[in-house]
Residue, then its C-alpha position, 0 to 999 in steps of 0.5 A: x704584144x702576144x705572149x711568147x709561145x714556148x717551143x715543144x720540140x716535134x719529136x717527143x716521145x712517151x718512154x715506158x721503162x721496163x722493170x730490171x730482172x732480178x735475182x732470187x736474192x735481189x727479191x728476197x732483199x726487197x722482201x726483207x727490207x720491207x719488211x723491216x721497214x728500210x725505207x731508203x733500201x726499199x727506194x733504192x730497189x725501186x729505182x732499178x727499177x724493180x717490179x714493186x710486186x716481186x716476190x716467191x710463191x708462197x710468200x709475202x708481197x713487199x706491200x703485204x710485208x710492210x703493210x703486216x708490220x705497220x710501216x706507213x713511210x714503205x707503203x708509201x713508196x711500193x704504192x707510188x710505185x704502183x704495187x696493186x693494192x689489192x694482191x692477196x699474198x701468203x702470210x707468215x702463217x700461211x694464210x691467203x690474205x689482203x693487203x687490208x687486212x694485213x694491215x690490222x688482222x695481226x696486231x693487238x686486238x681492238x688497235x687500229x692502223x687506220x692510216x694504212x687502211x686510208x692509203x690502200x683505199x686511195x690507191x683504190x684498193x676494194x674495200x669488199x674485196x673477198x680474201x682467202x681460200x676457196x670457200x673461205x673467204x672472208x671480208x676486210x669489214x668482217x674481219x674489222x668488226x670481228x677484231x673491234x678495229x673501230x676506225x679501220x670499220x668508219x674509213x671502210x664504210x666510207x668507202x662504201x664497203x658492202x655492208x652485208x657481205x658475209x665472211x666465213x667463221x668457224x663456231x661451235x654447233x651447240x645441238x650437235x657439239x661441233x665445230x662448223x664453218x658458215x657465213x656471218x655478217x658483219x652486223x653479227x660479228x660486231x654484236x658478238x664481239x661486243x664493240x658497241x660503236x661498231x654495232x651502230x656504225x653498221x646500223x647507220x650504213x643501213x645494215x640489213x636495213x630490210x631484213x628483220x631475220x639477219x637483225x634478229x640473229x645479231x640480236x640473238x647473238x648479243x643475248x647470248x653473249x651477255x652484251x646487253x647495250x649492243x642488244x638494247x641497239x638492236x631491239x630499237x632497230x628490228x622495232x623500226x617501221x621499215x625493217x621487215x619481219 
């Protein structure tokens, strides 16, 4: 006997639903909800359904929010309902920013969100995605080393962020005694802000594998700082017989 064949009906049709219109003080309540991590209000609005990129100018995303505030379960929510996870919006502060880097840029230094990072990068977040204003950008793994967020570094790498991708910084010229911007890479965040475990993460993704000048600077930089295991690590890395000087 064959099996039986369940029957489709002919006439299906594939129904896209519309986002509702909403308010100005429907938006500022999505907002708020995010950002105080009210998970069944935040599902309540999203049912409308509400746009889960609303927001005003010069404000931040419901995603931006929840992800600054470290609330995982509404992050969650605003990315299967698909929030881009890679819309740069204007903190609190007024910076232009990255949901990435929301999610750690704010918090005590050397801690780690690390869950919210992973949940960014499977809803395909870039991990080398430049944020900020014109000229500058800055990188979520600069940011990471620079800030010592060890596991927020491993999950970006292994999802394959550019290794090389310098950020913007403002230091001190110590010939002329002022203040400038320029471009650093992670490698010499890292060696600045003394996190040696990151230091030899970046090494192993082949840092400036080839290039003894930027190993150099880090190493210079280490010096300088007084971190002599990072300085000990990459003395051993400019000696490698690959790396060209």
């Amino acid at each position: 006997m064959s099996p039986i064949q369940p029957k489709v009906p002919s006439d299906l049709q594939h129904v896209i639903l519309s986002f509702a219109s909403s308010s100005a003080y429907e938006v500022f309540q999505f907002h708020e909800a995010a950002e105080c991590g009210l998970t069944e209000r935040v599902e309540d609005l999203l049912q409308q359904p509400l746009d889960p990129d609303s927001h005003h100018s010069h404000s931040p995303t419901p995603l931006g929010s929840a992800c600054t505030e470290g609330h995982v379960e509404v992050v969650k929510l605003l990315l299967e309902a698909k929030a881009q996870p890679d819309m740069d919006f204007v903190n609190n502060i007024e910076q232009l920013i990255s949901p990435i880097c929301a999610a750690f840029y704010e918090v005590k230094r050397g801690d780690d969100r690390e869950e919210i990072v992973k949940l960014l990068l499977d809803a395909r977040a870039d991990p080398s995605k430049r944020f900020g204003q014109a000229g500058k950008e800055r990188t979520p793994l600069g940011v990471a080393c620079e800030r010592g967020c060890v596991k927020v570094v491993r999950s970006l790498l292994e999802a394959r962020a550019d290794v090389d991708c310098e950020s913007a910084v403002v230091q001190v010229d110590r010939e002329r005694l002022t203040i400038v911007q320029c471009f650093v890479s992670p490698l010499v965040l890292a060696s600045r802000s003394g996190n040696v475990e990151i230091v030899r993460l970046l090494l192993e993704a082949a840092a400036h594998a080839n290039d003894g000048r930027e190993r150099g600077e880090a190493l210079a930089v280490a010096r300088d700082t007084g971190h002599a295991a990072i300085a000990r690590l990459l003395t051993e890395a400019c000696a490698a017989p690959d790396v060209q000087r």
